[in-house]
ZADOGU-864276 format. One record per residue (C-alpha): residue in one letter; x, y, z. Coordinates in nm, 2 decimals. Layout:
<rs>
r aa = a | xx = X | yy = Y | zz = Z
...
</rs>
This chain:
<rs>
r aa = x | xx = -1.40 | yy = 4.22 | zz = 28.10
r aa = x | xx = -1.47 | yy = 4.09 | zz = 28.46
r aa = x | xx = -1.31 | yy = 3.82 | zz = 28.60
r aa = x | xx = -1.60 | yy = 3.62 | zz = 28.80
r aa = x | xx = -1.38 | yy = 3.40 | zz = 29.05
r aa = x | xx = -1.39 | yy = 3.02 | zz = 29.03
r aa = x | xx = -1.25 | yy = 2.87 | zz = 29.35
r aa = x | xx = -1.51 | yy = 2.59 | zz = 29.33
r aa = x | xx = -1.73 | yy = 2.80 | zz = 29.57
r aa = x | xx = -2.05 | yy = 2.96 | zz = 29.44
r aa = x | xx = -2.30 | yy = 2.99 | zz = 29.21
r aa = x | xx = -2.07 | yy = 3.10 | zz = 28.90
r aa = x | xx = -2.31 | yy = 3.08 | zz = 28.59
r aa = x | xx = -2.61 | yy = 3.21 | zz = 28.76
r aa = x | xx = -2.41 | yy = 3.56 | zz = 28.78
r aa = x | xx = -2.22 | yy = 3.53 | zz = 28.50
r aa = x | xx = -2.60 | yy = 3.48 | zz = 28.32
r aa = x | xx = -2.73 | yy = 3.79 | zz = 28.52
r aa = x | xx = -2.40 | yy = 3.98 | zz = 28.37
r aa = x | xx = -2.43 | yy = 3.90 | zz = 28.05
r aa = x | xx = -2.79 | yy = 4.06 | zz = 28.08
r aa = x | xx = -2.64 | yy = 4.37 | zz = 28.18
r aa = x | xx = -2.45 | yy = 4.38 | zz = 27.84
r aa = x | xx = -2.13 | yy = 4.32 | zz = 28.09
r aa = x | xx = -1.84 | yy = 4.06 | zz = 27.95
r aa = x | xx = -1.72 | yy = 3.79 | zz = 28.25
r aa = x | xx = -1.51 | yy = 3.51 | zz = 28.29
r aa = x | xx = -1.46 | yy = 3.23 | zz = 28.49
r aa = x | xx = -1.11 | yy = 3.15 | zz = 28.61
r aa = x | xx = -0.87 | yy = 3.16 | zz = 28.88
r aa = x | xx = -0.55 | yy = 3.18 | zz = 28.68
r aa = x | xx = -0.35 | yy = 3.54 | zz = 28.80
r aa = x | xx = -0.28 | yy = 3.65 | zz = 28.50
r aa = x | xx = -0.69 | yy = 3.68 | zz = 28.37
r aa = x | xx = -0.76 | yy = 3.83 | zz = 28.70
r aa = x | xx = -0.48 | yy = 4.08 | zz = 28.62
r aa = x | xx = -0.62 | yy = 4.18 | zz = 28.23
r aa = x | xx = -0.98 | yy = 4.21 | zz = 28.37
r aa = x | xx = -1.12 | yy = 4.51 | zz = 28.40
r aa = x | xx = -1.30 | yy = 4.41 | zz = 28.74
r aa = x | xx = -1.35 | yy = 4.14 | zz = 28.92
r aa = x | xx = -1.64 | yy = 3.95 | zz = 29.12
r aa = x | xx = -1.57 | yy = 3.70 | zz = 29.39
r aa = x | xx = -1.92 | yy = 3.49 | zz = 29.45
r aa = x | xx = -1.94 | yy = 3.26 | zz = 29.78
r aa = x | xx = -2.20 | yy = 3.00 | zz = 29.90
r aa = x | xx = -2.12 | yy = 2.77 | zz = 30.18
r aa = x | xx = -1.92 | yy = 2.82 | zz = 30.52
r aa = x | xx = -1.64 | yy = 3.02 | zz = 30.58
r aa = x | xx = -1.37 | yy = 2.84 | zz = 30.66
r aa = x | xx = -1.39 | yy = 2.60 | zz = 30.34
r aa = x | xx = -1.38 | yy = 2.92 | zz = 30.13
r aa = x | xx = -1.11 | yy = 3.07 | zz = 30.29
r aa = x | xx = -0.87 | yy = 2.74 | zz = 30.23
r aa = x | xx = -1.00 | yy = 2.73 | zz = 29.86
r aa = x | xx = -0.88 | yy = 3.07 | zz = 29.83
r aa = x | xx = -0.53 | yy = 2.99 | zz = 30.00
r aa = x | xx = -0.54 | yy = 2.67 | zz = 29.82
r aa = x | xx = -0.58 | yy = 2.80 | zz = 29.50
r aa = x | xx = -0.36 | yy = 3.11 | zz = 29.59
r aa = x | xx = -0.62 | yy = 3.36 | zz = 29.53
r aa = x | xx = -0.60 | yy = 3.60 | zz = 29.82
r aa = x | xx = -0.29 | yy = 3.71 | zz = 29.80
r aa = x | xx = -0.41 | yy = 3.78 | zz = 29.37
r aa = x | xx = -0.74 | yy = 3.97 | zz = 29.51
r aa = x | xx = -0.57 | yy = 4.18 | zz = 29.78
r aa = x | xx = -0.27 | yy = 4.30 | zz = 29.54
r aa = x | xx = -0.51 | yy = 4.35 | zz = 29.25
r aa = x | xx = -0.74 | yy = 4.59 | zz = 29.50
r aa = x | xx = -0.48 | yy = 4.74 | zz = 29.62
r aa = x | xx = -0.38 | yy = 4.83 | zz = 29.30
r aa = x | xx = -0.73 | yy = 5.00 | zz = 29.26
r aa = x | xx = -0.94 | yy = 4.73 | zz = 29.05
r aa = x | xx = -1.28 | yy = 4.71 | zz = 29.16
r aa = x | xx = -1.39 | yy = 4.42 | zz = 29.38
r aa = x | xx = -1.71 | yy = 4.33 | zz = 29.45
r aa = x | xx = -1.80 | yy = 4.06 | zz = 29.72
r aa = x | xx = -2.12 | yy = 3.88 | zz = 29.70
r aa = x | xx = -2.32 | yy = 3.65 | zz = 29.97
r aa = x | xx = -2.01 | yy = 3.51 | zz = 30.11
r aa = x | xx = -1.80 | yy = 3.65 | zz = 29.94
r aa = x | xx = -1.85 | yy = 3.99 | zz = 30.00
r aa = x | xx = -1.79 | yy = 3.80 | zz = 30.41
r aa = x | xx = -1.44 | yy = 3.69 | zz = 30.31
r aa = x | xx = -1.36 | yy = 4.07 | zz = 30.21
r aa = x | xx = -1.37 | yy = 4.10 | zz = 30.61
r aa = x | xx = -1.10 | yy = 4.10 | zz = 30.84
r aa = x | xx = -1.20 | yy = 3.74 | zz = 30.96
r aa = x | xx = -1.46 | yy = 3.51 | zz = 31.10
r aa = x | xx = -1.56 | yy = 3.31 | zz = 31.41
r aa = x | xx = -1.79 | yy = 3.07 | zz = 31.26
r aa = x | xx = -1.72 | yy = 2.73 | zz = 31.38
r aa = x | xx = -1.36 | yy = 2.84 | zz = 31.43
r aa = x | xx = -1.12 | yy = 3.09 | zz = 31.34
r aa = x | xx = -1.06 | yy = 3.18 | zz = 30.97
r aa = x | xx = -0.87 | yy = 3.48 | zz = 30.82
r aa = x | xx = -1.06 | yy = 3.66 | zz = 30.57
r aa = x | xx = -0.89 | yy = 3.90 | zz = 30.30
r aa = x | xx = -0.85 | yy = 4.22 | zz = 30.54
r aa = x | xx = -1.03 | yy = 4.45 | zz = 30.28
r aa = x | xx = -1.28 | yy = 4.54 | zz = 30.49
r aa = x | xx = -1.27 | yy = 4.63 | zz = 30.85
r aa = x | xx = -1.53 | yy = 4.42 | zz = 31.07
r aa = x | xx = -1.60 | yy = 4.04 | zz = 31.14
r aa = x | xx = -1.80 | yy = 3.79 | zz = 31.05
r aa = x | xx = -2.04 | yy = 3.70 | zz = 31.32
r aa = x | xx = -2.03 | yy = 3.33 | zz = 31.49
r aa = x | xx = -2.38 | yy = 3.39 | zz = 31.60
r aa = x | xx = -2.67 | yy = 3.25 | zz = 31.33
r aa = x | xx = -2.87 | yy = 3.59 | zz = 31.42
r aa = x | xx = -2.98 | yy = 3.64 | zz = 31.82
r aa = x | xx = -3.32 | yy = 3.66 | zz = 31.70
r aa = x | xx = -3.58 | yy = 3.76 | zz = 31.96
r aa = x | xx = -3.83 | yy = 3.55 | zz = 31.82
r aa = x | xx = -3.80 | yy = 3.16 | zz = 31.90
r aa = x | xx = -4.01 | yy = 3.11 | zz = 31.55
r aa = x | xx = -3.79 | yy = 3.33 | zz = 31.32
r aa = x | xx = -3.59 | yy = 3.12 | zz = 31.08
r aa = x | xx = -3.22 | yy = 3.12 | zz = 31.03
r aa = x | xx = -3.10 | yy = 3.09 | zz = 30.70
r aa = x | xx = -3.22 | yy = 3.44 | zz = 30.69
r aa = x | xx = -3.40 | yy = 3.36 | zz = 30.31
r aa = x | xx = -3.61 | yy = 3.59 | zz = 30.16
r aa = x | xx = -3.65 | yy = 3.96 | zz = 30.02
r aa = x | xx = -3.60 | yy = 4.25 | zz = 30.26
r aa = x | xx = -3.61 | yy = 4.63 | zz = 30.18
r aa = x | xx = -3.24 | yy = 4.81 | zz = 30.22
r aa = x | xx = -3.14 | yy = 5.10 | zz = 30.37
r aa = x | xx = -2.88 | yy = 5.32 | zz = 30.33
r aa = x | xx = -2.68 | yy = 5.52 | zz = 30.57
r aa = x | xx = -2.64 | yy = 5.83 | zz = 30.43
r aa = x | xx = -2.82 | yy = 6.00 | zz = 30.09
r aa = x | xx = -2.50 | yy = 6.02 | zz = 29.95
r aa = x | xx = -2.46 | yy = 5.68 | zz = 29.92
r aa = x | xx = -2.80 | yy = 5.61 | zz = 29.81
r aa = x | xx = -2.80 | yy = 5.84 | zz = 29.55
r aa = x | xx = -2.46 | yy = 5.70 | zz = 29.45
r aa = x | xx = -2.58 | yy = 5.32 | zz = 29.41
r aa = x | xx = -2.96 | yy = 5.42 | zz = 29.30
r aa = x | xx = -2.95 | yy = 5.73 | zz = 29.11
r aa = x | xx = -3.27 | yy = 5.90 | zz = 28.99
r aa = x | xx = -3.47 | yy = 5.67 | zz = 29.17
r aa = x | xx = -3.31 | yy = 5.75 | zz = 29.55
r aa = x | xx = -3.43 | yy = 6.12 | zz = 29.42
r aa = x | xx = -3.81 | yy = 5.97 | zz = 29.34
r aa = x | xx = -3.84 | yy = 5.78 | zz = 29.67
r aa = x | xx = -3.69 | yy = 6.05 | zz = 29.89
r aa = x | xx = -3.90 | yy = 6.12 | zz = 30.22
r aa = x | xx = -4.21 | yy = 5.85 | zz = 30.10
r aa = x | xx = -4.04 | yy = 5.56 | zz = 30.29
r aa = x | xx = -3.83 | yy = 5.45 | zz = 30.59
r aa = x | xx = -3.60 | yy = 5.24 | zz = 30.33
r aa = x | xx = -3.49 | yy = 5.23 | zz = 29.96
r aa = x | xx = -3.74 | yy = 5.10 | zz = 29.78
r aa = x | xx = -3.53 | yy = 4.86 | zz = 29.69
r aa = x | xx = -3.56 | yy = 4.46 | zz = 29.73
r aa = x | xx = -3.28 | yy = 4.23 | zz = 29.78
r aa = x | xx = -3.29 | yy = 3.85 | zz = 29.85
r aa = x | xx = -3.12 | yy = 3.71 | zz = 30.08
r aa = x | xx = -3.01 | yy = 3.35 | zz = 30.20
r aa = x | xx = -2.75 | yy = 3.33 | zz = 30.44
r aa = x | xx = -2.70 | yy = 3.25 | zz = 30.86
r aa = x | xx = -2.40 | yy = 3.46 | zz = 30.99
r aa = x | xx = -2.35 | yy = 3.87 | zz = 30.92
r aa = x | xx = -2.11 | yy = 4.08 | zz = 30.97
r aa = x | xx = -2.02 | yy = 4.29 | zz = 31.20
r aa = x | xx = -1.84 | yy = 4.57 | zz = 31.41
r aa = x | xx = -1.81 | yy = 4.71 | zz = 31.04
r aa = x | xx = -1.95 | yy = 5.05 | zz = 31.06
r aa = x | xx = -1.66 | yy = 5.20 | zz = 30.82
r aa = x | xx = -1.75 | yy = 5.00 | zz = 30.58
r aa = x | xx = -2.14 | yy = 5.00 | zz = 30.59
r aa = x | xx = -2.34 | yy = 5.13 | zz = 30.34
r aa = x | xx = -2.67 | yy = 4.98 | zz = 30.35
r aa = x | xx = -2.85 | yy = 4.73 | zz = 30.57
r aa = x | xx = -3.18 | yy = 4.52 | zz = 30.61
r aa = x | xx = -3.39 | yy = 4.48 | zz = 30.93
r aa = x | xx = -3.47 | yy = 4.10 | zz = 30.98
r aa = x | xx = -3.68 | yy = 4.00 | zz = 31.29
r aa = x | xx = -3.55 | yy = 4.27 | zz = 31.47
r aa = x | xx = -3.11 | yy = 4.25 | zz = 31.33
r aa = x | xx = -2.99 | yy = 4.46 | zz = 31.15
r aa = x | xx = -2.76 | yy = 4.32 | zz = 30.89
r aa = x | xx = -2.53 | yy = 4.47 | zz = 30.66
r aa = x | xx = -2.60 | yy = 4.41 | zz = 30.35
r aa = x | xx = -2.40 | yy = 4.61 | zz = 30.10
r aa = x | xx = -2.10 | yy = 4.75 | zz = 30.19
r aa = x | xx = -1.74 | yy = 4.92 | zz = 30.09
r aa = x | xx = -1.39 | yy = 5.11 | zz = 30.04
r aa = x | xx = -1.33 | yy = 5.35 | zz = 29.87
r aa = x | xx = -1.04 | yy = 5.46 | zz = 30.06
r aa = x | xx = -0.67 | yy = 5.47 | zz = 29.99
r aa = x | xx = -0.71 | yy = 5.37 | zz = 29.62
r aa = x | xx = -0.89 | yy = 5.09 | zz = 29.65
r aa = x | xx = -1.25 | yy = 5.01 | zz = 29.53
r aa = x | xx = -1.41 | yy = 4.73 | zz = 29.72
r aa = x | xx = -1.74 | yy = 4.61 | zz = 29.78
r aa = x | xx = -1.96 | yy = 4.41 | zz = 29.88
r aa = x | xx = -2.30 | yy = 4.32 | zz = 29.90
r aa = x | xx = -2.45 | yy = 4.01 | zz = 30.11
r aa = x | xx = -2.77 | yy = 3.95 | zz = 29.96
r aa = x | xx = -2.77 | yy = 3.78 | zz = 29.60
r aa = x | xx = -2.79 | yy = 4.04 | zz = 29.31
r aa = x | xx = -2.86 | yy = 3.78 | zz = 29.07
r aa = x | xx = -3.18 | yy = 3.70 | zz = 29.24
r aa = x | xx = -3.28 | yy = 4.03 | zz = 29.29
r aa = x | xx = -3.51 | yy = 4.09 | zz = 29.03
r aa = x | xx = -3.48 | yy = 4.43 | zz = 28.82
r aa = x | xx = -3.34 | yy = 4.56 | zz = 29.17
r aa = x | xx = -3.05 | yy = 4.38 | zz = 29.18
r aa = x | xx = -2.98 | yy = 4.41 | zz = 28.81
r aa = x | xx = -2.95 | yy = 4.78 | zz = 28.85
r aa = x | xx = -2.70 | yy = 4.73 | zz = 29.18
r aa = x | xx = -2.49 | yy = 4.47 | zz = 29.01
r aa = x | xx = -2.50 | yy = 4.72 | zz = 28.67
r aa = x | xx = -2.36 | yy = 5.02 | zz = 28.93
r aa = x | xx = -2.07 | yy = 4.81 | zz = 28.98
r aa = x | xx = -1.99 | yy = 4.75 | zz = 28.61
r aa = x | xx = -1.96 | yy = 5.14 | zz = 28.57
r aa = x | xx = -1.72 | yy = 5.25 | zz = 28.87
</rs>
């Protein structure tokens, strides 16, 4: 069972449809002891940081999400909240994130070098990975069919968001090039026990593409 966060920030049902489509059991809550019988859990996000952060502290959730990851549960971070997995962010202020993740959420709404590009960055974008080991990790049979035919993945993910991370090289597994940034756009840690990660672009709205990445999750 995964325990899909409800700290009155996100689109909940939406993912919770796009799980139950994947043959994959969630539920919303917040109460500590669900989070602790799940299986997994998924913490969603839309909005600006620093209102998700105090929902989080309001509702008493981060210091539930950083013992149950430290415990080795897998967490997985989407759109904003794969941000708040960071260390912390500078958008519109100052606003401790979780610490899961090493890196920082931008306070810049992409240094674009075209005056015409738009910010949200909204739309689908091709991702690349870092390394073939984690490409064949996340896409299986199919990093093997698309090896040396493309500069990317393949792979489509859509994306609606304004600030990125970054300094989070540790942690970076794939990115997308928009207008000339590149942003991180799944990322993790596997590292001392713990299974987090986090992906910035929306799964959910991702087609058969983002299906298959949210289904990885289900199975680590």
């Amino acid at each position: 069972m995964i325990a899909l966060i409800d700290y009155e920030v996100g689109n909940l049902f939406s993912i919770k449809a796009s799980l139950g489509r994947i043959g994959a059991e969630a539920v919303l809550t917040r109460d500590p002891k669900i989070i602790a019988a799940s299986d997994r859990i998924i913490l969603p996000g839309v909005g600006a940081f620093g209102d998700a952060s105090l929902k989080l502290q309001e509702f008493g959730l981060d210091k539930v999400l950083i013992d149950e990851a430290k415990a080795g549960k897998p967490l997985l971070g989407i759109c904003l909240g794969m941000q708040l997995l960071f260390e912390d962010s500078s958008e519109y202020g100052i606003h401790p994130g979780l610490g899961l993740l090493k890196g920082h959420v931008s306070d810049l709404r992409f240094d674009l070098p075209d005056p015409e590009s738009l910010v949200p960055h909204m739309g689908w974008n091709e991702l690349v990975f870092k390394n073939p080991s984690n490409e064949a990790f996340w896409l299986g049979s199919r990093a093997a069919e698309y090896a040396g035919q493309r500069k990317g993945s393949g792979v489509y993910a859509y994306f609606v968001h304004s600030f990125y991370a970054k300094d989070c090289e540790e942690a970076l597994v794939s990115w997308a090039e928009y207008d000339g940034v590149s942003v991180p756009a799944l990322v993790s840690c596997q590292s001392e026990g713990m299974k987090v990660f986090g992906m910035q672009f929306h799964p959910e709205k991702s087609g058969a593409d983002g299906l298959a990445l949210l289904k990885k999750f289900t199975e680590i």
